[in-house]
N, C-alpha and C positions, 0 to 999 in steps of 0.2 A: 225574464231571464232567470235561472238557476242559478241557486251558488256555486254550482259546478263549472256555469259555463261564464259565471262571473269571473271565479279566480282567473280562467282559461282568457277571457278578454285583459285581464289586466294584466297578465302574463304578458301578454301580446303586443300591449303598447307599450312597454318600455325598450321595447327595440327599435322605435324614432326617438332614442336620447338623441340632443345635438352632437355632432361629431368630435367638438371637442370638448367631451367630457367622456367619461370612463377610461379604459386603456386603448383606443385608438392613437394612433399616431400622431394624430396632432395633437391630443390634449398628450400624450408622453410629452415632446416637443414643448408646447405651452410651462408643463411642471418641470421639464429639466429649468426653464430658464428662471422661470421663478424659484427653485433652490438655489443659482445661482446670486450669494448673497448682496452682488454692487448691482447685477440687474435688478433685483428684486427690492432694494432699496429705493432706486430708481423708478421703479413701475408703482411702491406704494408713495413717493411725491407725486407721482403723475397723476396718480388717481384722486388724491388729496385734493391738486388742483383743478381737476375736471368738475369735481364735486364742488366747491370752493364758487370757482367763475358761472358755472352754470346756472346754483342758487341763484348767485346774489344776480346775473344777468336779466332773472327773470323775478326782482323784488323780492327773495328771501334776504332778510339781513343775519345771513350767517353769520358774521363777525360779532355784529353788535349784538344780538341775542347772547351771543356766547358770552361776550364781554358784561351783556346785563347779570346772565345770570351768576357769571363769579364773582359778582359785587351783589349778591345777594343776600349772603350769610348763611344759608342750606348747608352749607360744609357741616353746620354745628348740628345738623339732626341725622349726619352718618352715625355715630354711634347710637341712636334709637333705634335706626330703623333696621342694622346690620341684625343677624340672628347667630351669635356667635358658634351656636351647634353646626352652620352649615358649614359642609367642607364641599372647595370648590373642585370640579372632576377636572381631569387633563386636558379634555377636549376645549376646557372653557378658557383654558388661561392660554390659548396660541393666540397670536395678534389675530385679531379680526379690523374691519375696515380701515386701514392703516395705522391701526393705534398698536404699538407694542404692547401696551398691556391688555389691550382686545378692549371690552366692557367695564374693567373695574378700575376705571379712573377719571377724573372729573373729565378732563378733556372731551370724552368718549359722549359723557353725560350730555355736555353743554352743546356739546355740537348735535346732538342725536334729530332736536326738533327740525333743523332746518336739512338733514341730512335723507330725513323721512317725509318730508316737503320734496325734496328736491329728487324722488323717487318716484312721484307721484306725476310730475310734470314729464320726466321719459315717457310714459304710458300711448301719450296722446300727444308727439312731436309735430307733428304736421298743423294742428290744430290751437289757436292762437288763445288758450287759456291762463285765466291767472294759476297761482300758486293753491289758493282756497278753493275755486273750481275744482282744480285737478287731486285735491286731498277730498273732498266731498264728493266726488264720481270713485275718488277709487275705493271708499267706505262703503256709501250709496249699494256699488256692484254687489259688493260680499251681504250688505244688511238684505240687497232683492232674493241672495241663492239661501239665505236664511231663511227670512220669509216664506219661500217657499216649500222648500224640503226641512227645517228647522224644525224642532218642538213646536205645540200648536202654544204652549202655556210654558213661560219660564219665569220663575221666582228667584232663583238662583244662577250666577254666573262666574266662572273662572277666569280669567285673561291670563291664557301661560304664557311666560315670554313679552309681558307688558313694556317692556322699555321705559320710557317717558312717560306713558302712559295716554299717548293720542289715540290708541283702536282701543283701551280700556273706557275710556271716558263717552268717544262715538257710539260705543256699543251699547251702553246704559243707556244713553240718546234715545237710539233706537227703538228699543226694548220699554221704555218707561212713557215714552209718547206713540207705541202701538197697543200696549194694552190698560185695560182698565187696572190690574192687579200691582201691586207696588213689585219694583226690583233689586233685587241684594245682590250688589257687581264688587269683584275683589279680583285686583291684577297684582297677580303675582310674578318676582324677576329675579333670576339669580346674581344681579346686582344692585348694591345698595344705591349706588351710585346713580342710577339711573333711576331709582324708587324717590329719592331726593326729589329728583327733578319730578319725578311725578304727581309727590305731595304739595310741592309751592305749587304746580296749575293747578292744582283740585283746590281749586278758593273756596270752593262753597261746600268741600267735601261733598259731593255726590256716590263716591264709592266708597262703600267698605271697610274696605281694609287693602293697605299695600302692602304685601306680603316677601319677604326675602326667606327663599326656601328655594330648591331645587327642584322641578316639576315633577323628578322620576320619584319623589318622596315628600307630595307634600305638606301632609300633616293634617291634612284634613280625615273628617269620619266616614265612612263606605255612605256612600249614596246620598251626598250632599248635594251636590248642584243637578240642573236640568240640560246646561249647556257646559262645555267646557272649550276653547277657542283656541287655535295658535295660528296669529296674524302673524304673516311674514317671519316665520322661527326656524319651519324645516330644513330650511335651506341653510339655515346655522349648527347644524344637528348631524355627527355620524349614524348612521342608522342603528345603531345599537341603542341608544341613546335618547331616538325616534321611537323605534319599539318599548321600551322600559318607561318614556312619557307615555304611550297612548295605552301602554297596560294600567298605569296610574289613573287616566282621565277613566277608563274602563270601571276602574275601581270605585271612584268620587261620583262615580253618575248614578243616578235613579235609572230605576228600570224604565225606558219609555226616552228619556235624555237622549244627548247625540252631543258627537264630538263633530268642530266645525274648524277646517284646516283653510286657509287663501295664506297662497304663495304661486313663486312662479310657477310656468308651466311646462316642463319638457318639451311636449308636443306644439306651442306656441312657433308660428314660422318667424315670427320677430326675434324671439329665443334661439330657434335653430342657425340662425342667419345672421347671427349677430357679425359685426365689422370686428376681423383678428384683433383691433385696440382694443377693441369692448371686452371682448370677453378675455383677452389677457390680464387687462386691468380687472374685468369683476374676478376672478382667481386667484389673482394676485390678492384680495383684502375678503377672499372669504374662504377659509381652506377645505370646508366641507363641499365643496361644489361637486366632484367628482362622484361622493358620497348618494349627495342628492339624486343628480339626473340619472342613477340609477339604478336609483329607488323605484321600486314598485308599493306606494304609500297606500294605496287602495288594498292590497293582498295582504298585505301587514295589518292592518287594519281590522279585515276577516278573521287573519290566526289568532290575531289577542280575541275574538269574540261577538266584535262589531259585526251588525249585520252589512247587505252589501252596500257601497257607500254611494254613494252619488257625483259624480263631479262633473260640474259643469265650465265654461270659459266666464271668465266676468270681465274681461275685456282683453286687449291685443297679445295681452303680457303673461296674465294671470288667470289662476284657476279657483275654484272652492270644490273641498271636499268636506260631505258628510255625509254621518253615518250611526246611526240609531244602536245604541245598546236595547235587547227587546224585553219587551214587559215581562215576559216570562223567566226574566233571571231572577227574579224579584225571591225569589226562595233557594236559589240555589247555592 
């Protein structure tokens, strides 16, 4: 396939976005009711509690987790680890997953592990898995679409969008027991809050460095790492926002490197089909959705530079995209 007739395919598929996303009628509909502020209060308890019962039904101790870790004293390493040069963009400080304050509050933090647990068990409903299964298949998928289309050699790695730092920490996994060469992994988050949480699980410091910076700026030197990753982020991301990240990863990568995206999948019939509760509540606690299903993330990817990208399904839900900065930029 030519880049020509790349751009031209990926053009093409973003016209099975599901129908209620973009300005279709029903997703109008869907966002009138979530601006309506007592519905939309409403649809962010409901969603709280879907989240909430579903964990714990299935052995997440969301509660207690939560409850451990605000008796853990990590409060007291927020001002380490904050970087007080960043300033936080607009897009960041709208409620996200029914947290008024979105990401930058402990709540957000304490709940995040068993909330990225209990994401992991949706995948594969029908199928009678634990909670650790279903976080290990849905790593596993994205570590196979690496494997294969990934750099042959990585020394270096980014985690934009680290949270918690559960895909920062699996990914070194990874990477450190496939090859023989040692790995230098750093996840970085535009919350401190959730960098906290990251540091108390890394007991053994395995990564780096956690970093509090903004992906579209992040302070690193032109052609530092080999891989650059964003687990589960786009879907957090106006596309403006999207582009001004992958121009950055663009930046930070060696010539030969590649940017590696898993998140949902537009074209997913699980996705397309979702039950009007589902996807009113997923709307309701992520306001970039519209944004996303959009998006044509492959073509963007092209204009900043990337060669053409790859993507492939990594199960019912989800997708991976990657995409090679090429050796020849190496002087340019």
């Amino acid at each position: 396939m030519t880049r020509q007739q790349a751009v031209m395919h990926t053009a093409m598929t973003i016209s099975s976005k599901p129908a209620w996303a973009g300005d279709d009628w029903l997703s109008r509909g869907v966002n009138l009711l979530i601006r309506t502020k007592p519905l939309y209060a409403l649809m962010k308890r409901q969603a709280r509690q879907v989240l909430i019962k579903t964990a714990e039904k299935k052995g997440i101790p969301w509660r207690e987790s939560a409850a451990a870790l605000a008796e853990s004293g990590i409060q007291t390493r927020l001002a380490a680890l904050t970087n007080p040069a960043v300033e936080y963009p607009d897009y960041y400080r709208v409620p996200f997953h029914a947290y008024a304050e979105g990401n930058l509050c402990w709540q957000a933090a304490f709940e995040a592990e068993s909330a990225t647990y209990s994401m992991a068990l949706r995948v594969w409903p029908q199928e009678d898995l634990t909670w650790e299964a279903a976080q290990a298949r849905l790593r596993g998928s994205f570590h196979e679409a690496l494997a294969a289309h990934g750099p042959v050699t990585v020394r270096n790695i980014l985690d934009v969008g680290c949270s918690v730092g559960i895909s920062t920490r699996s990914l070194h996994q990874f990477y450190q027991h496939r090859q023989e060469t040692a790995v230098s992994t750093i996840g970085l988050d535009l919350s401190p809050y959730m960098l906290a949480v990251a540091e108390y699980r890394d007991r053994d410091r395995t990564i780096a460095e956690w970093r509090h910076a903004r992906a579209e700026s992040t302070g690193f030197e032109a052609e530092s790492f080999d891989l650059v990753t964003l687990q589960f982020v786009t879907h957090e991301l106006p596309r403006t926002a999207a582009i001004a990240i992958f121009q950055e990863a663009w930046r930070i990568l060696r010539p030969g490197g590649a940017i590696a995206i898993t998140d949902n999948n537009p074209q997913s019939t699980v996705i397309q089909n979702l039950p009007p509760v589902l996807f009113t509540l997923m709307k309701s606690t992520e306001p970039w959705s519209d944004d996303y299903y959009t998006f044509n993330l492959e073509a963007a990817l092209m204009q900043v530079g990337f060669g053409t990208p790859i993507t492939t399904e990594t199960d019912p839900r989800h997708r991976a995209i990657i995409a090679h900065k090429a050796v020849s930029t190496a002087n340019a």
